[in-house]
C-alpha positions, 0 to 999 in steps of 0.5 A: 810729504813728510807726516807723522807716520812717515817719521820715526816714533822715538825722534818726534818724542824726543822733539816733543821732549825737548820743547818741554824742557827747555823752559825756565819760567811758567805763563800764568793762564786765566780763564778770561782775557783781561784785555782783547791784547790778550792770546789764547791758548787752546788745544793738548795744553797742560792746565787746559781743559778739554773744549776750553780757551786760556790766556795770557798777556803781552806783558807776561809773554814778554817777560819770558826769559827767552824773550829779547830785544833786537834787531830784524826783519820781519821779512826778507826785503824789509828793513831791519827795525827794532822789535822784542820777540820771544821765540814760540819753542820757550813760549810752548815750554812755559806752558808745557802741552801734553804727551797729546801734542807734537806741534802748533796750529797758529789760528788768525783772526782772519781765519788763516792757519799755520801749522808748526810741528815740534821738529819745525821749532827747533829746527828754525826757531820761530819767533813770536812778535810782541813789540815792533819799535818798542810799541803794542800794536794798540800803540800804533806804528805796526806794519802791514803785512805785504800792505795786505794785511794787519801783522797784529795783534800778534806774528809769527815768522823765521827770522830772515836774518838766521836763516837767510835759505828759508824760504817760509814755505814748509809741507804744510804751507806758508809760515809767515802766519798774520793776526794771530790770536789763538794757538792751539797743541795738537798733533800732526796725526790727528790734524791731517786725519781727515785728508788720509781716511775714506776716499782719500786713504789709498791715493795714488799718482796725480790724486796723492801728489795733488793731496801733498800740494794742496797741503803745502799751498792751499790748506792755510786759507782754503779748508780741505776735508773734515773742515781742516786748515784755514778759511780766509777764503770762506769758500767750502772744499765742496766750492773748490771740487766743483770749480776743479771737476766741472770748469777745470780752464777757469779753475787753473786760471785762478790759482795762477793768477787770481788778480786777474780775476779779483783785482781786490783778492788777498790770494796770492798768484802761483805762476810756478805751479806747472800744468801738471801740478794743476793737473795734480790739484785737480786730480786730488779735488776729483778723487774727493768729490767722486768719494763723497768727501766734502 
């Protein structure tokens, strides 16, 4: 998995600069929603203190220069429809983060969480969805995602349409990210802390391939270490290292096929994990239990 000590200093600071430049307008933040239509920011924000949340409007979001009327799906085998959408690379530079941040957590109200660094915006150019068929989601007609999950009060995803090879899945989990209500400045560095230091910091072999996975397919629902990541599941990291270690059957059954085993589940299956991913997934959730991480 490529992370920030992977990459070169200079190119994530050029990214980052980048970004910062590229807009034209300011967003006006309050220290109060006006609305519950509202999204907050949090996080290395210029013009945000330090532990505080700002907002700002649909209205404002849409008056962005870069934002824009058009016609897409909002997934590769939907329909294309009409929708305003204002990408998340001018959204970030009209507020502008600090030299503290290199990428986006997108926080839902579902608790679920993507993670967008700054080389990932630029290079697939996200968009934000503000009005799908002219109308808020408080206006009625927003779609479910997959007939799972709410799409609003706010979406983000790569446009099927530019980028038809994408296929929404990045190092640090699926994109497509539902419900969002906060996004957050942060860096890649900081973020996955937790998954690199104790116990974790010299992996090897299946344990740091099993680390790189659970990043990529887990962390968005599933919390690992330090309380990083999503928590749709609300099932503590000490709940998964227990199920891996001491009922690993039960355990590689239920990340293949958890329908099988809760009709009602949101989790998706993952029948092109292999044995030895399983295997992998284990070995990362063994290595942690064993150094007292939890």
């Amino acid at each position: 998995m490529m992370t920030l000590r992977h990459l070169p200093a200079l190119l994530l600071t050029c990214t980052a600069c980048a970004l910062s430049s590229i807009g034209r307008a300011e967003l006006n933040l309050t220290p109060s929603p006006a609305s519950s239509d509202d999204l907050a920011f949090s996080g290395a924000w210029t013009g945000v203190p330090t532990g505080e949340k700002r907002y700002v409007s649909r209205a404002a979001l849409a008056a962005l220069p870069g934002a824009k009327t058009l016609t897409d799906r909002t997934w590769p085998t939907t329909k294309p429809v009409e929708m305003t959408v204002v990408p998340l690379a001018e959204v970030i530079a009209a507020i502008g983060w600090t030299d503290q941040a290199d990428g986006v957590v997108l926080r839902g109200e579902d608790r679920w969480e993507s993670w967008m660094p700054a080389h990932f915006l630029q290079e697939r150019d996200p968009y934000l969805l503000l009005y799908y068929k002219g109308k808020a989601p408080a206006e009625g007609g927003w779609p479910d995602f997959g007939g799972i999950e709410p799409m609003a009060p706010y979406y983000a995803f790569v446009s099927p349409t530019r980028f038809p090879d994408f296929k929404d899945q990045t190092p640090f989990g699926m994109i497509s990210a539902t419900q969002i209500a906060e996004i957050v400045a942060a860096t890649e560095k900081d973020r996955y802390a937790p998954f690199y230091a104790g116990a974790l910091a010299e992996l090897e072999g299946d344990a740091a391939a099993g680390r790189t996975l659970f990043l990529a397919r887990c962390n968005v629902c599933h919390q690992g270490p330090g309380e990083t990541g999503g928590n749709v599941s609300q099932r503590p990291f000490m709940l998964l290292q227990v199920h891996a270690t001491l009922n690993a059957d039960y355990f590689k059954a239920m990340v293949r096929d958890p329908k099988k085993f809760y009709p009602g589940t949101i989790m998706p299956r993952h029948p092109d994990l292999t044995a030895a991913n399983l295997n992998e997934l284990i070995a990362f959730l063994a290595a942690a239990k064993a150094g007292g991480i939890n």
